[in-house]
N, CA and C atoms of all chains as a GROMACS GRO file, in nm:
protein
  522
    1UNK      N    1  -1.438  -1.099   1.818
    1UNK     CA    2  -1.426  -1.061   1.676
    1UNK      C    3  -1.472  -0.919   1.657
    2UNK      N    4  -1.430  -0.882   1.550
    2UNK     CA    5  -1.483  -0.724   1.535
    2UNK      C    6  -1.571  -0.720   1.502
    3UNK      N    7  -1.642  -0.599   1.479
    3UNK     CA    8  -1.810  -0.552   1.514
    3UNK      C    9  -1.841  -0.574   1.306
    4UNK      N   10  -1.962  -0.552   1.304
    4UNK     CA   11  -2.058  -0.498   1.137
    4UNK      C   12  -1.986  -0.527   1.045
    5UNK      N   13  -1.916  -0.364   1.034
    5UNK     CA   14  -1.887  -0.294   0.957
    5UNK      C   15  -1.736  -0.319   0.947
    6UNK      N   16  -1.668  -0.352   1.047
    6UNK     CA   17  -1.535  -0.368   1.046
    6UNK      C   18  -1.485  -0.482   0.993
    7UNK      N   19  -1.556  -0.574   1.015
    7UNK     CA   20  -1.570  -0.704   0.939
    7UNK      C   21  -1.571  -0.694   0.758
    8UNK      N   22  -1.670  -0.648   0.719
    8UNK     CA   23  -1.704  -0.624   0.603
    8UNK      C   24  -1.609  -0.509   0.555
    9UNK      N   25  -1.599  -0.443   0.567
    9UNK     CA   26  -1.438  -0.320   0.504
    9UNK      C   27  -1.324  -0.401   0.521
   10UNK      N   28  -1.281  -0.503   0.614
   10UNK     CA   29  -1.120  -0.597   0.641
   10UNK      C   30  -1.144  -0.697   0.516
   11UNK      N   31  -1.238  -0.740   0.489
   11UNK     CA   32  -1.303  -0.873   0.454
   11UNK      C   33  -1.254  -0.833   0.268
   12UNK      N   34  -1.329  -0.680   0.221
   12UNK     CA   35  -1.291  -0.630   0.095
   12UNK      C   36  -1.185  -0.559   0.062
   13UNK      N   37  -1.084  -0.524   0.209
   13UNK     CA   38  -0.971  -0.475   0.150
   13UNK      C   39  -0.886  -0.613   0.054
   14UNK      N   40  -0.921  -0.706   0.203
   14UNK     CA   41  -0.868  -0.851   0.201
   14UNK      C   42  -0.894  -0.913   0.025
   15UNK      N   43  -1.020  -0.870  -0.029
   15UNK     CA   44  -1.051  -0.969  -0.151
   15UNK      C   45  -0.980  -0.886  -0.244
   16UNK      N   46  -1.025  -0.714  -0.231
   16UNK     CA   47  -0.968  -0.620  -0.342
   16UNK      C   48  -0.816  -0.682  -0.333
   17UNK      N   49  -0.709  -0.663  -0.252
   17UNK     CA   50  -0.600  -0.705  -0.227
   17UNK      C   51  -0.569  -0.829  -0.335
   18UNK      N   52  -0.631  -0.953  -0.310
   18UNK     CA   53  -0.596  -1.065  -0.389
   18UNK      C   54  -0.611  -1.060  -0.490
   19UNK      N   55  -0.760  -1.006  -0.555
   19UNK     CA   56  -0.797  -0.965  -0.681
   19UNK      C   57  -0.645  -0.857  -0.777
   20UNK      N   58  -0.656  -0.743  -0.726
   20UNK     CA   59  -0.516  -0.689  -0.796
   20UNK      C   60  -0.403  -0.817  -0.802
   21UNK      N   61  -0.389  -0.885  -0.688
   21UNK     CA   62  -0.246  -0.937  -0.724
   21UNK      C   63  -0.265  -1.060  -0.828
   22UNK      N   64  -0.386  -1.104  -0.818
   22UNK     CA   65  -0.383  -1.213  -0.918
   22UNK      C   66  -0.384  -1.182  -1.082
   23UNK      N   67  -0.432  -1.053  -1.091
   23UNK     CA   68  -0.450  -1.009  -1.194
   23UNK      C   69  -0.270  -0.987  -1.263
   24UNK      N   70  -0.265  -0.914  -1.174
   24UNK     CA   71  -0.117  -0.828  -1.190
   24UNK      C   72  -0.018  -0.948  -1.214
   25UNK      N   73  -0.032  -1.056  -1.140
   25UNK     CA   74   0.080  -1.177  -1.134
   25UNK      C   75   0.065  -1.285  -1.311
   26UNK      N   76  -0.094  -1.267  -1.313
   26UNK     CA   77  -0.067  -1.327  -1.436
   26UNK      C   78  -0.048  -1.235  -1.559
   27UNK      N   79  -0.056  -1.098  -1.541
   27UNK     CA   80  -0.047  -1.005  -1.645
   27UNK      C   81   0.112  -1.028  -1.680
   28UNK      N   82   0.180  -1.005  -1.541
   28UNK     CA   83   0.292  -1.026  -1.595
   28UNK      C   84   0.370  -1.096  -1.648
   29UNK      N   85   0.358  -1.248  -1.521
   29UNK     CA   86   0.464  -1.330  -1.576
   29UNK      C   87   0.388  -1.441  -1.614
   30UNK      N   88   0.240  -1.483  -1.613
   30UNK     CA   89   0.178  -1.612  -1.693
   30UNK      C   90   0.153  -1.573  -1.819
   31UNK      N   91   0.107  -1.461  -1.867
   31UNK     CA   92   0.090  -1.441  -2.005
   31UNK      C   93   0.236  -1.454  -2.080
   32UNK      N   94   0.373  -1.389  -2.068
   32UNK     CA   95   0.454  -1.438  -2.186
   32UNK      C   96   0.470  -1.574  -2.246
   33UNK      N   97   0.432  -1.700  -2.119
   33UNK     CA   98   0.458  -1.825  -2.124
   33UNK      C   99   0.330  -1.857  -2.284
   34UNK      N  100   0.233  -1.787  -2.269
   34UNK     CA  101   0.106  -1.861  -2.318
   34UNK      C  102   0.093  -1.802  -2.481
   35UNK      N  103   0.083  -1.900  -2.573
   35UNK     CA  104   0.087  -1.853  -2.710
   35UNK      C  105   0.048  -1.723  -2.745
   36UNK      N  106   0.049  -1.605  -2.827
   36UNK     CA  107   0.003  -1.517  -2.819
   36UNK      C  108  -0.178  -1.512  -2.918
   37UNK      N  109  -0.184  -1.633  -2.930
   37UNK     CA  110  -0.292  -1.650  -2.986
   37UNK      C  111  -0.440  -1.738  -2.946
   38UNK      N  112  -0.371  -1.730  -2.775
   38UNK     CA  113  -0.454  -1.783  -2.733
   38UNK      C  114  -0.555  -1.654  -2.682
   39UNK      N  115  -0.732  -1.726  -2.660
   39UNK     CA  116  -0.820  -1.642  -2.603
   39UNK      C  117  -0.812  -1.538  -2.507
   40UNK      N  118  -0.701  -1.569  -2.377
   40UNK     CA  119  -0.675  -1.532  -2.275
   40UNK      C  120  -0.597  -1.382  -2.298
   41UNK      N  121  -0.562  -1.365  -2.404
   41UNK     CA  122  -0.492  -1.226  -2.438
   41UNK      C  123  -0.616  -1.089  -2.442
   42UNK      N  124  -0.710  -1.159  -2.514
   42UNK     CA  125  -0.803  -1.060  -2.498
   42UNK      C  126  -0.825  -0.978  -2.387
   43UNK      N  127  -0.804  -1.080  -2.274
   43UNK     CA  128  -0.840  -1.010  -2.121
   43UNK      C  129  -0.781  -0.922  -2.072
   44UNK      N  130  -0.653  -0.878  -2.110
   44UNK     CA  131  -0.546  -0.834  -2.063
   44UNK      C  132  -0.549  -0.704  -2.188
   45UNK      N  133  -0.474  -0.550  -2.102
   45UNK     CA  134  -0.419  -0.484  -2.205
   45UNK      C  135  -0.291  -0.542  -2.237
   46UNK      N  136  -0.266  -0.434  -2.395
   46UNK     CA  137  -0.116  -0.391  -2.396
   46UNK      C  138  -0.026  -0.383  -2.268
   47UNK      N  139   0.103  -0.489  -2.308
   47UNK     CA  140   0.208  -0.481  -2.157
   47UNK      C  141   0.207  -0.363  -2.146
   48UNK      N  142   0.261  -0.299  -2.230
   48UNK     CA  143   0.287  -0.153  -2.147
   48UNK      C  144   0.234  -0.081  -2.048
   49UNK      N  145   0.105  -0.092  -2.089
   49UNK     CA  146   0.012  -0.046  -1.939
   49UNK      C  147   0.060  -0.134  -1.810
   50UNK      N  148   0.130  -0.224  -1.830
   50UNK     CA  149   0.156  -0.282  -1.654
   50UNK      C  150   0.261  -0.263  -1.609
   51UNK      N  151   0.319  -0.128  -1.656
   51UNK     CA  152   0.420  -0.020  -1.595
   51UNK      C  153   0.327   0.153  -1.557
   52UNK      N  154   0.278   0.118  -1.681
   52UNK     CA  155   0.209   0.260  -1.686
   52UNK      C  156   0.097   0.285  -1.602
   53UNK      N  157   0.012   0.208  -1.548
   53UNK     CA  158  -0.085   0.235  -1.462
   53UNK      C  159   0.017   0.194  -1.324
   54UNK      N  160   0.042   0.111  -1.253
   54UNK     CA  161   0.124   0.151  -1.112
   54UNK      C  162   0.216   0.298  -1.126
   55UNK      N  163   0.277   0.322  -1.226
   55UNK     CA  164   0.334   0.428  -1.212
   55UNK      C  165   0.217   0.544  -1.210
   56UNK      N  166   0.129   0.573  -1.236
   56UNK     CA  167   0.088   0.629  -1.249
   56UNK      C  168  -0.041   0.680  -1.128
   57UNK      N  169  -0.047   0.536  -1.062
   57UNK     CA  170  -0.126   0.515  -0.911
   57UNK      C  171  -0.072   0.586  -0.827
   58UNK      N  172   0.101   0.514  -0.863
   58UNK     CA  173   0.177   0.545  -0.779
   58UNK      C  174   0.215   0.695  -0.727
   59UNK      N  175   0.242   0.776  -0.859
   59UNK     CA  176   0.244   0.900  -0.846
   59UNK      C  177   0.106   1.009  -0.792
   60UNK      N  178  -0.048   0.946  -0.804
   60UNK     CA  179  -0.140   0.991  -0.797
   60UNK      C  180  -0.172   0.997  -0.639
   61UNK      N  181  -0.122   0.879  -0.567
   61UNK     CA  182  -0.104   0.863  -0.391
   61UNK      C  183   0.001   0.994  -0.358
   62UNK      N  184   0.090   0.995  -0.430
   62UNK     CA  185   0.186   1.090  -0.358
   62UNK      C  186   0.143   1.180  -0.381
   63UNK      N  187   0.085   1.257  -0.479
   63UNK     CA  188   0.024   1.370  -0.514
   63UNK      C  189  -0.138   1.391  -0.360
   64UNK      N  190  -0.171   1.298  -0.365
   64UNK     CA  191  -0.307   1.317  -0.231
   64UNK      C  192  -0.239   1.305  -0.093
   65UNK      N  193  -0.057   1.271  -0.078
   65UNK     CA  194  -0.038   1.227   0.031
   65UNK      C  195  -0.019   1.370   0.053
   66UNK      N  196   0.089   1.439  -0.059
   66UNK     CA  197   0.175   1.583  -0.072
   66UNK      C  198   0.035   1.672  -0.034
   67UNK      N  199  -0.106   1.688  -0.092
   67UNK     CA  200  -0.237   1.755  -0.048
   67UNK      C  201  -0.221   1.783   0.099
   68UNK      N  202  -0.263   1.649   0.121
   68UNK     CA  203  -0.276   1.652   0.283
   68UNK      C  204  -0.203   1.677   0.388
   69UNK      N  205  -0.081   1.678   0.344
   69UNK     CA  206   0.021   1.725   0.487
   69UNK      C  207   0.036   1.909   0.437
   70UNK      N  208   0.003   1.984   0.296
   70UNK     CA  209  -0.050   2.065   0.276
   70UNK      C  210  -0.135   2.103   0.372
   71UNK      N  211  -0.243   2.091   0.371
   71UNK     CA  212  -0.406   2.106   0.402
   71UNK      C  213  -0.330   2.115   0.549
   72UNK      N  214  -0.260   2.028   0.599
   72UNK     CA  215  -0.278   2.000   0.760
   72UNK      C  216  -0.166   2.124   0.791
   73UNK      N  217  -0.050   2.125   0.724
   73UNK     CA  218   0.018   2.243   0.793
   73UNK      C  219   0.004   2.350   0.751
   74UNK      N  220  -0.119   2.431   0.668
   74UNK     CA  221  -0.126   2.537   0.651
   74UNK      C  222  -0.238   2.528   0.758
   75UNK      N  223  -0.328   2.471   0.795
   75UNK     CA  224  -0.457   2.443   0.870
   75UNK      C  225  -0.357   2.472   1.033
   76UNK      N  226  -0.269   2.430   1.028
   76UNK     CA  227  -0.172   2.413   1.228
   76UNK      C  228  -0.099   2.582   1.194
   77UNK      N  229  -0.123   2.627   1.122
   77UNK     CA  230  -0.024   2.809   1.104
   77UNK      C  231  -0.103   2.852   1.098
   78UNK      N  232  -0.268   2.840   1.053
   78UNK     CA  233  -0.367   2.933   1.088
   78UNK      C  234  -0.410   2.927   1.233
   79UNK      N  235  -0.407   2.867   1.261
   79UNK     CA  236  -0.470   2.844   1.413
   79UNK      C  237  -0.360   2.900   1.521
   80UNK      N  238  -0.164   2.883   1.461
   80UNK     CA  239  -0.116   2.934   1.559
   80UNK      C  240  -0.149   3.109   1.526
   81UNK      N  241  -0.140   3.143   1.434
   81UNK     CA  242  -0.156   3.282   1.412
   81UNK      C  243  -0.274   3.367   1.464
   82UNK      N  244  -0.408   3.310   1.424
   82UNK     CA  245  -0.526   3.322   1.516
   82UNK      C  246  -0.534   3.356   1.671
   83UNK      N  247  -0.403   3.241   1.748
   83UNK     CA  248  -0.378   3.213   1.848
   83UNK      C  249  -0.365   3.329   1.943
   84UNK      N  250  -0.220   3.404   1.816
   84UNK     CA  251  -0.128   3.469   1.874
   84UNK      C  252  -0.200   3.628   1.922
   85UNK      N  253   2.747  -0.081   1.008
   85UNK     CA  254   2.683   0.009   0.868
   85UNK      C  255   2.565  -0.012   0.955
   86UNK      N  256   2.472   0.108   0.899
   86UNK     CA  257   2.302   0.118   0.962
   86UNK      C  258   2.220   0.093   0.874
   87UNK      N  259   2.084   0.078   0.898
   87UNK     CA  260   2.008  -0.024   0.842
   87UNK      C  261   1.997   0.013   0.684
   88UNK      N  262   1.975   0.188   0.687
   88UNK     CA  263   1.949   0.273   0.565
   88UNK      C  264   2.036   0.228   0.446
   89UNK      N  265   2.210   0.224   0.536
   89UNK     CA  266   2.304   0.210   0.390
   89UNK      C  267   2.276   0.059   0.386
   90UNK      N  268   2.230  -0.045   0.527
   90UNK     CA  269   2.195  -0.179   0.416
   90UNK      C  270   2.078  -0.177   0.345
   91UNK      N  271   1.967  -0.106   0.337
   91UNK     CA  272   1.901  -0.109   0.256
   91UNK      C  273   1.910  -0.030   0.135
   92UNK      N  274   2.013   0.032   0.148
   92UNK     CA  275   2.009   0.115   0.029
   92UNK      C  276   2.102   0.050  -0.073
   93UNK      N  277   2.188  -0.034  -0.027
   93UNK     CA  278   2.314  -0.114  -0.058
   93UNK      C  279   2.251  -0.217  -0.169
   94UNK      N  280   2.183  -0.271  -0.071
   94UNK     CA  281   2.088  -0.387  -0.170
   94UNK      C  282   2.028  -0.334  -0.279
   95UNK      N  283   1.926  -0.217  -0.256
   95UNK     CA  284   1.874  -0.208  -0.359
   95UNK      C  285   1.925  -0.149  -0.466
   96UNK      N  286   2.108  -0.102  -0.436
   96UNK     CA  287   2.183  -0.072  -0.572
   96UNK      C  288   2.224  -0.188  -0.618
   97UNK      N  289   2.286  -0.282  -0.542
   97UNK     CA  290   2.293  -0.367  -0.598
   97UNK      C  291   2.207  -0.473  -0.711
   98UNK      N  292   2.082  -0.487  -0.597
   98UNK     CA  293   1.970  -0.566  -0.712
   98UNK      C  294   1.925  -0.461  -0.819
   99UNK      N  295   1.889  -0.356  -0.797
   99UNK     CA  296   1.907  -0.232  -0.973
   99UNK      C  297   1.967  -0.214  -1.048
  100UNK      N  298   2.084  -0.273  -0.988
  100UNK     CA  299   2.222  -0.257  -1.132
  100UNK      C  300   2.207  -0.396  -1.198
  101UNK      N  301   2.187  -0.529  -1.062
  101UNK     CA  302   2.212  -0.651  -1.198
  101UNK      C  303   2.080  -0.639  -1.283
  102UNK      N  304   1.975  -0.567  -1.219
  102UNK     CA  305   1.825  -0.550  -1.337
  102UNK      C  306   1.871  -0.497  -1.456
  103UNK      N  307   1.898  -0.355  -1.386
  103UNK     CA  308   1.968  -0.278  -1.528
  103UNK      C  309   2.074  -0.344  -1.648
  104UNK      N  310   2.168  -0.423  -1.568
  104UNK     CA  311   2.256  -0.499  -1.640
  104UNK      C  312   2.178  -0.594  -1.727
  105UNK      N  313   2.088  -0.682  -1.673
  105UNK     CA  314   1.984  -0.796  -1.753
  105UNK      C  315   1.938  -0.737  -1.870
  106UNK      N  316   1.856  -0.599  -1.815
  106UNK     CA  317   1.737  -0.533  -1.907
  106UNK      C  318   1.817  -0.508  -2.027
  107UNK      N  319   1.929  -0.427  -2.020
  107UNK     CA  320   2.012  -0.377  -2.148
  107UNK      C  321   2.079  -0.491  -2.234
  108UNK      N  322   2.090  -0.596  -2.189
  108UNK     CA  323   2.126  -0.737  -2.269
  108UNK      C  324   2.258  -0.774  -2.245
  109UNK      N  325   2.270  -0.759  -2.087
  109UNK     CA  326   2.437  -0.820  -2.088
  109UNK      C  327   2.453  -0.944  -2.044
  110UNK      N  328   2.347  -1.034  -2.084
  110UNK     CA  329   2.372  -1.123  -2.087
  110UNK      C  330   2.253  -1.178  -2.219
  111UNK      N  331   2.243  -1.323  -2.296
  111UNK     CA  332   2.202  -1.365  -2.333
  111UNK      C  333   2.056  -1.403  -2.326
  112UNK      N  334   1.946  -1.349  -2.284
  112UNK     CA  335   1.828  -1.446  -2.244
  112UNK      C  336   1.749  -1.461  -2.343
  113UNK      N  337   1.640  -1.626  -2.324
  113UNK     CA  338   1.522  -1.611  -2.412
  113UNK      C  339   1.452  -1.542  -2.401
  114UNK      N  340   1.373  -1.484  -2.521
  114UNK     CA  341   1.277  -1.325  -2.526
  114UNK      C  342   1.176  -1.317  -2.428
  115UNK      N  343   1.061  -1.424  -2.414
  115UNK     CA  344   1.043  -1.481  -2.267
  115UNK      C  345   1.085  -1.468  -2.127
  116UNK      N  346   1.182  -1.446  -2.108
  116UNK     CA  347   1.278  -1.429  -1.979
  116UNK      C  348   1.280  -1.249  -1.966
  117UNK      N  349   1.338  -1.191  -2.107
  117UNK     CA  350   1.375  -1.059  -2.126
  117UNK      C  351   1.189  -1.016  -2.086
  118UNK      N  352   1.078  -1.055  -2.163
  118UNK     CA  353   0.958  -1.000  -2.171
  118UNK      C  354   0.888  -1.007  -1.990
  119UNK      N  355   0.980  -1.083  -1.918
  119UNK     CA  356   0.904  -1.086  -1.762
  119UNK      C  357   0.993  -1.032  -1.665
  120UNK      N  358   1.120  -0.975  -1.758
  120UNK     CA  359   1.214  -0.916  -1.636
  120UNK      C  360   1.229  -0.768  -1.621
  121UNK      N  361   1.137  -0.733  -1.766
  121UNK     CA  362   1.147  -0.585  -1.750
  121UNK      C  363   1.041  -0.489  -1.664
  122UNK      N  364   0.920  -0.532  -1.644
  122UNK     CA  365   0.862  -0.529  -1.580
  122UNK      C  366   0.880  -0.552  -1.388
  123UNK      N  367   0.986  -0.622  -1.356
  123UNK     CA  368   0.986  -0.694  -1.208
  123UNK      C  369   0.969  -0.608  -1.141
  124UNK      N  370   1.059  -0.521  -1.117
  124UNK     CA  371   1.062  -0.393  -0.999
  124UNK      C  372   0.905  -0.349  -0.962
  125UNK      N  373   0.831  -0.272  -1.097
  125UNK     CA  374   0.705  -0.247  -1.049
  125UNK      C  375   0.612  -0.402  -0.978
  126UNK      N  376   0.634  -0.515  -1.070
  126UNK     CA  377   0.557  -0.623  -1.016
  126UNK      C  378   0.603  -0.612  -0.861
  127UNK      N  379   0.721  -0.640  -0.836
  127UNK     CA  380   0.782  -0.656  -0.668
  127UNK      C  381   0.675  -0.509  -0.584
  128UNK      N  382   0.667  -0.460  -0.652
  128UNK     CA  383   0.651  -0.306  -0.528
  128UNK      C  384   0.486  -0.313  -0.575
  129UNK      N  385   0.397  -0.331  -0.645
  129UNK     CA  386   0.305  -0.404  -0.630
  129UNK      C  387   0.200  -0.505  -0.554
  130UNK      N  388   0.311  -0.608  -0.542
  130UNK     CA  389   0.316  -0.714  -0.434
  130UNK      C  390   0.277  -0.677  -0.313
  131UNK      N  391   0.399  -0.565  -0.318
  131UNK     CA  392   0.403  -0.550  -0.187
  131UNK      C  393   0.305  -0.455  -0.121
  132UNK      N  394   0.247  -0.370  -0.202
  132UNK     CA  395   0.137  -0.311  -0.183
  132UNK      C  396   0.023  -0.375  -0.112
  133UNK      N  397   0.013  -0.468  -0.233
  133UNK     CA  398  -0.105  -0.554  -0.210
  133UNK      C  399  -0.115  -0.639  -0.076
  134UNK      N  400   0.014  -0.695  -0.044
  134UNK     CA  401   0.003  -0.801   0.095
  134UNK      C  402   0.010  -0.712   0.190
  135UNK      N  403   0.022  -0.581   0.211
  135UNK     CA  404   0.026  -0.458   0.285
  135UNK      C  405  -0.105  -0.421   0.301
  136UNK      N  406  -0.180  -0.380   0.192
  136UNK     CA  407  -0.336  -0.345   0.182
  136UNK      C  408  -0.348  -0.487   0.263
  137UNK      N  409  -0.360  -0.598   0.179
  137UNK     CA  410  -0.408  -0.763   0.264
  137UNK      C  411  -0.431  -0.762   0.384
  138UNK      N  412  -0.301  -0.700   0.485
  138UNK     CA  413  -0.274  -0.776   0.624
  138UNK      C  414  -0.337  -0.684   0.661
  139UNK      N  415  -0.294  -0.573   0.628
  139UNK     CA  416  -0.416  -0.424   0.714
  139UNK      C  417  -0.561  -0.493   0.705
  140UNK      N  418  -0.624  -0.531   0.588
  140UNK     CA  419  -0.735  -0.528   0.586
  140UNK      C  420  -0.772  -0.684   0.718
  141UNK      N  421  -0.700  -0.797   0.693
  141UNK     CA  422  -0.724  -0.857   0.757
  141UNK      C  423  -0.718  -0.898   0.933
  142UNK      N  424  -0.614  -0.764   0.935
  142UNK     CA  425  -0.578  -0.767   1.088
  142UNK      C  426  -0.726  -0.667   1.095
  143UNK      N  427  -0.789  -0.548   1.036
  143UNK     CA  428  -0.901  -0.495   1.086
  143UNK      C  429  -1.020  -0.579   1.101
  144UNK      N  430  -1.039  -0.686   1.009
  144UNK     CA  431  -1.146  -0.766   1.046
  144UNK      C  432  -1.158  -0.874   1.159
  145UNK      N  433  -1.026  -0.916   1.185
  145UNK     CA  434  -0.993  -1.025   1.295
  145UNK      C  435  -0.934  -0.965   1.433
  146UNK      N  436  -0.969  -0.815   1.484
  146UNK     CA  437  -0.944  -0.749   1.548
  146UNK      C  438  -1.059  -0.772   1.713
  147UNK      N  439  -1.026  -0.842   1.774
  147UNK     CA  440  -1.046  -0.885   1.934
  147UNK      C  441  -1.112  -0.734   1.966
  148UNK      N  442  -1.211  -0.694   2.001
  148UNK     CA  443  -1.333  -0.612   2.068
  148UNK      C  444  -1.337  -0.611   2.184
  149UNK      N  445  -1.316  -0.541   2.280
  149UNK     CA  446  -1.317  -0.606   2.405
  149UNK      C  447  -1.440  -0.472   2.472
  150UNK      N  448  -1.528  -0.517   2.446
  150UNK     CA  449  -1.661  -0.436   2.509
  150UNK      C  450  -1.653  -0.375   2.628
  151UNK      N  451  -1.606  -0.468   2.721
  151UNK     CA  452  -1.601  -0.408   2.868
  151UNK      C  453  -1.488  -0.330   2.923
  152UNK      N  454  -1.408  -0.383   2.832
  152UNK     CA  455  -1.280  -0.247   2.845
  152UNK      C  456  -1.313  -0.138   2.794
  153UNK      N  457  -1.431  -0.159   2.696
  153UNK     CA  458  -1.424   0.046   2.626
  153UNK      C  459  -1.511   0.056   2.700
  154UNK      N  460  -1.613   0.027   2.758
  154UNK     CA  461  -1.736   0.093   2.834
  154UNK      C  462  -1.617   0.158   3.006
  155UNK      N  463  -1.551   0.059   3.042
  155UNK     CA  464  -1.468   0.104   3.136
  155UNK      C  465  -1.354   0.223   3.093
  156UNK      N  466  -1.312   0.219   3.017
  156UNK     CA  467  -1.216   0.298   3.014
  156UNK      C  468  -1.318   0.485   2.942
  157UNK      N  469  -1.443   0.450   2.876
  157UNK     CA  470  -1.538   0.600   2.824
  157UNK      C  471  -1.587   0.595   3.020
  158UNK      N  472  -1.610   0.510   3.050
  158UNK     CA  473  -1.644   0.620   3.235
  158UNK      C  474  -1.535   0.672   3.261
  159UNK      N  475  -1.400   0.612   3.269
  159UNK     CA  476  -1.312   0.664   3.349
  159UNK      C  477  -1.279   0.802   3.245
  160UNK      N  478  -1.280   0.811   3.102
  160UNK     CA  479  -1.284   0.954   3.054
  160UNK      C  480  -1.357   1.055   3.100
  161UNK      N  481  -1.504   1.012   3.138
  161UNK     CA  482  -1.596   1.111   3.190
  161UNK      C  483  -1.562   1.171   3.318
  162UNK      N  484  -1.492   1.046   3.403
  162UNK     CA  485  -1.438   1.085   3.546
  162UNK      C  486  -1.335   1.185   3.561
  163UNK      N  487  -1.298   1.196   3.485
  163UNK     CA  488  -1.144   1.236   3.430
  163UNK      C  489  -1.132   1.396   3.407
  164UNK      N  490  -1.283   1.382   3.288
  164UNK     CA  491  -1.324   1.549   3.239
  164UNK      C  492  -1.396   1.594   3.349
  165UNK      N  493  -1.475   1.562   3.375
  165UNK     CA  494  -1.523   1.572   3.543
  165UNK      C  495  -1.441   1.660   3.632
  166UNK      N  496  -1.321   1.605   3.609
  166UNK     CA  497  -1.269   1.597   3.756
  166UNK      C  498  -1.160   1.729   3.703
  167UNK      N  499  -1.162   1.721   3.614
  167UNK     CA  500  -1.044   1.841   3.551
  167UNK      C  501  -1.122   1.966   3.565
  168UNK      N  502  -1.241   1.951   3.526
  168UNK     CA  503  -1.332   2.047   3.478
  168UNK      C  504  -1.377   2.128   3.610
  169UNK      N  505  -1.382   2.080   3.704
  169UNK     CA  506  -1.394   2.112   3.818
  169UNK      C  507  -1.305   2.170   3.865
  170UNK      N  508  -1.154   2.176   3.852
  170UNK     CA  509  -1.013   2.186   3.870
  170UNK      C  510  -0.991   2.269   3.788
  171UNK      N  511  -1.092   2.385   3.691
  171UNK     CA  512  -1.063   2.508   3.622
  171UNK      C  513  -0.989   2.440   3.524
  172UNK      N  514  -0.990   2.302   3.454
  172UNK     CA  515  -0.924   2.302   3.336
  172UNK      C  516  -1.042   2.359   3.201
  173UNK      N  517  -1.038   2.464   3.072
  173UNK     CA  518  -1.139   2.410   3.008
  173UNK      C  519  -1.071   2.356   2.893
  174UNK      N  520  -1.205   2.300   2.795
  174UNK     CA  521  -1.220   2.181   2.728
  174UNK      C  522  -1.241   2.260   2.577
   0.00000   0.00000   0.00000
């Protein structure tokens, strides 16, 4: 089995993981079923936000992915130039 | 056809009958309309999530094999050793 630490980071991707989807699964499709006057609405935003925040994750990953291959190929042209 | 135009095939296809649903070309209860407009992000969501999931769970249930890394960090040392000696530098 894996060591400490590796255990414990697999273990909370693993719970974070279920946690979003359970959330997300009843945001979407168990709440229209359920009166709108029941308690359970409280818990939940406005639908709209359950376009608007993934889109908005979504775009925020690509923006740190677009950084980093930045960072890395201006970082691989200094070093060849240095080189040269 | 290669894998790209079948995947790309499908997903015009399943976007247009969404698109077709979402705009009302067909009849549904408001119910139906209120959980179908949303799907696409729910689906790619999902899929996030059982993605994050399996990563996380294949890192925790990941086989250690002690005596292979202690064997294989000597044979690195042997290695730099042996290069290093051989005018490679490091």
């Amino acid at each position: 089995m894996a060591t400490g630490t590796d255990q414990v980071v697999g273990l909370g991707l693993v719970a974070v993981s279920l946690i979003i989807f359970t959330y997300y699964t009843a945001w979407v499709i168990l709440l229209p079923f359920i009166d709108s006057q029941h308690v359970i609405h409280k818990y939940f935003l406005p639908r709209a936000y359950a376009i608007a925040i993934p889109l908005a994750a979504g775009l925020l990953l690509l923006l740190f992915v677009g950084m980093f291959i930045t960072y890395v190929v201006l970082k691989n042209q200094k070093v060849t130039k240095k080189s040269q | 056809m290669t894998k790209l135009t079948q995947w790309l095939w499908a997903l015009v296809l399943l976007g247009s009958a969404w698109a077709a649903l979402t705009l009302g070309a067909l009849e549904l209860p408001p119910t139906c309309q209120e959980i179908l407009w949303p799907l696409p992000t729910y689906l790619l969501v999902s899929a996030g999530c059982y993605a994050l999931g399996t990563v996380g769970y294949r890192v925790a249930t990941f086989h250690n094999c002690e005596d292979a890394a202690r064997e294989l960090q000597s044979q690195i040392q042997e290695a730099r050793a042996d290069l290093t000696r051989r005018g490679m530098r490091f």
